[in-house]
N, C-alpha and C positions, 0 to 999 in steps of 0.2 A: 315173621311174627313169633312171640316168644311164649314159652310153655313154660304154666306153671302147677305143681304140686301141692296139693293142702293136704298136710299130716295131721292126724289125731282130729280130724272132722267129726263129731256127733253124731252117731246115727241117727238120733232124732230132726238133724241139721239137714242131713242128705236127704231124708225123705222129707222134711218141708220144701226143698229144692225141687224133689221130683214131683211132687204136686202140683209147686205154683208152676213150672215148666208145662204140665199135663195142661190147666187151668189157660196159659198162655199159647199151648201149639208150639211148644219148643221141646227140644232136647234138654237132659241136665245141663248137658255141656254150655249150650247156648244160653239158658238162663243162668246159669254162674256168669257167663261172661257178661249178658246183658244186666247184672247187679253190680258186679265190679265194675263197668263200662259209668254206670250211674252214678256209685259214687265216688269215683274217681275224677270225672268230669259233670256235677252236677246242673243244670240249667242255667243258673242265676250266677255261676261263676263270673269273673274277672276275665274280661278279654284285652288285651293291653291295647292290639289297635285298636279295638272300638274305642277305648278308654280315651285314647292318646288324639282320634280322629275328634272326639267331643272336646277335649282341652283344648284345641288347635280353636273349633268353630264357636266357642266359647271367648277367647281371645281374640275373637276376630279374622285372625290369618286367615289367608286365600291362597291356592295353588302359586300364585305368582311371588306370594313371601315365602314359600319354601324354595321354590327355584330360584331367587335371588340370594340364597344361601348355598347352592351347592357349588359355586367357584370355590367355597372357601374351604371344602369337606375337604378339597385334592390340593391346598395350601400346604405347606410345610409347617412347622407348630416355630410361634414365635419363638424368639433368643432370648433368653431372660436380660432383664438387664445386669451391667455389670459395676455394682456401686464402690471400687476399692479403685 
């Protein structure tokens, strides 16, 4: 897991930290991370499989239209043609 450093933090910064932290039963530490964790990954974010599992069930497809496609994953990529 990776460390990080915040320079020139406001003291008026740090101590609304150590409050809402007091307020939540955490440490500073942890509420720093639990704000950065927030809005880094907010709720309502973009999930690509979920995304991608809805365009599939949207379109119709069923596990057996995907599995009729995976001979072709391990195909070699066509020869272009050659018009001279």
């Amino acid at each position: 897991m990776g460390a990080v450093m915040i320079r020139n933090l406001p003291d008026e910064v740090r101590r609304a930290i150590k409050v809402r932290a007091a307020c939540n039963n955490r440490s500073a530490e942890a509420e720093m991370r639990a704000i950065l964790e927030a809005a880094a990954k907010p709720d309502g974010r973009v999930r690509i499989g979920s995304q991608l599992s809805e365009l599939s069930r949207r379109a119709g497809l069923s596990n057996a239209d995907i599995e009729a496609l995976a001979p072709a994953q391990d195909a070699p990529p066509a020869e272009p043609i050659d018009l001279q």
